[in-house]
N, C-alpha and C positions, 0 to 999 in steps of 0.2 A: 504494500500500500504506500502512497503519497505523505510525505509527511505532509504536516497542516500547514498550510500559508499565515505567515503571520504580518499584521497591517499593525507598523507603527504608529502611535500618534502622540504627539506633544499639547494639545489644544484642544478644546470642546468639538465635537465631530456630528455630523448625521452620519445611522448606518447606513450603508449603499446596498443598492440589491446585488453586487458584485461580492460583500461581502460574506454572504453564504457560507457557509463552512470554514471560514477564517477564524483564525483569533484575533481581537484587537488589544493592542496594549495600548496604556494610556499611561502616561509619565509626565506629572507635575507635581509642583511645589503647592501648585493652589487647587480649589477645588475645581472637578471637569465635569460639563456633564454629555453623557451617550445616549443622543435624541431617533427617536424611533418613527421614520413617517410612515403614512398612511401609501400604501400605492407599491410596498416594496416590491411584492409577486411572488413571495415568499408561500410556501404551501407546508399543511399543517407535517412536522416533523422534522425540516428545516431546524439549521440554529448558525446561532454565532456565540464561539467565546470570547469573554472581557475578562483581562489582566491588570489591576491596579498596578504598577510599577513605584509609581514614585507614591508623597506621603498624602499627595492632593485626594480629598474623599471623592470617587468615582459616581454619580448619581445617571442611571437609566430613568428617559424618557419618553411618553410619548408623545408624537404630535397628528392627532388623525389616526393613531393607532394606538390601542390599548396596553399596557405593560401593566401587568400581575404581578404580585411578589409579596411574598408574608418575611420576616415583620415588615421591610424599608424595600428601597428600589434602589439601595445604596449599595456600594460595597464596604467591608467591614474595614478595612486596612490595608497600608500596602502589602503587597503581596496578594491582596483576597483573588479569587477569580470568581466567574459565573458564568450561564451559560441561558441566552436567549433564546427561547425553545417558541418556533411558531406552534401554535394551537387551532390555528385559523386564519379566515382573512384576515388582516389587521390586529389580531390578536396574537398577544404575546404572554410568556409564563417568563421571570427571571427565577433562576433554579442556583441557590450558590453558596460562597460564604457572605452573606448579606449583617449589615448594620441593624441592632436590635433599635427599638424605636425609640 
């Protein structure tokens, strides 16, 4: 198998429908957040993972499209990861080490 493409990022981002199967890291000192639109074409079972890198707290979003996630939509710390699992059209599950509330 392929190992997993990984999508650098330094700065608050939208996920792209390119990024399917990726991981995204996010590395800052301040807080970022990983905005989720509405349109991606992502179909249910689909996902993307997210790597905090630096100490900046990571916050998943959505915009036009729904993000789930018990307790926070945060990640917990650097290092946390997670993993955006489509559910649906537009709809999204965050599955990870997440930010208690």
């Amino acid at each position: 198998a392929s190992p997993q493409q990984i999508v650098a990022g330094v700065a608050s981002r939208d996920v792209a429908a390119s990024d399917v199967g990726k991981l995204i890291t996010l590395t800052s000192g301040s807080a970022l957040t990983l905005t989720v639109p509405s349109g991606l074409g992502f179909t249910a079972g689909q996902r993307v993972d997210v790597l905090q890198l630096g100490a900046g707290q990571v916050t998943v979003t959505g915009s036009g499209a729904t993000v789930n996630a018990s307790p926070t939509a945060k990640l917990r710390a650097q290092y946390s990861a997670a993993t955006l699992l489509c559910v649906g059209t537009d709809s999204y599950v965050l599955l990870g080490d997440l930010a208690a509330i």
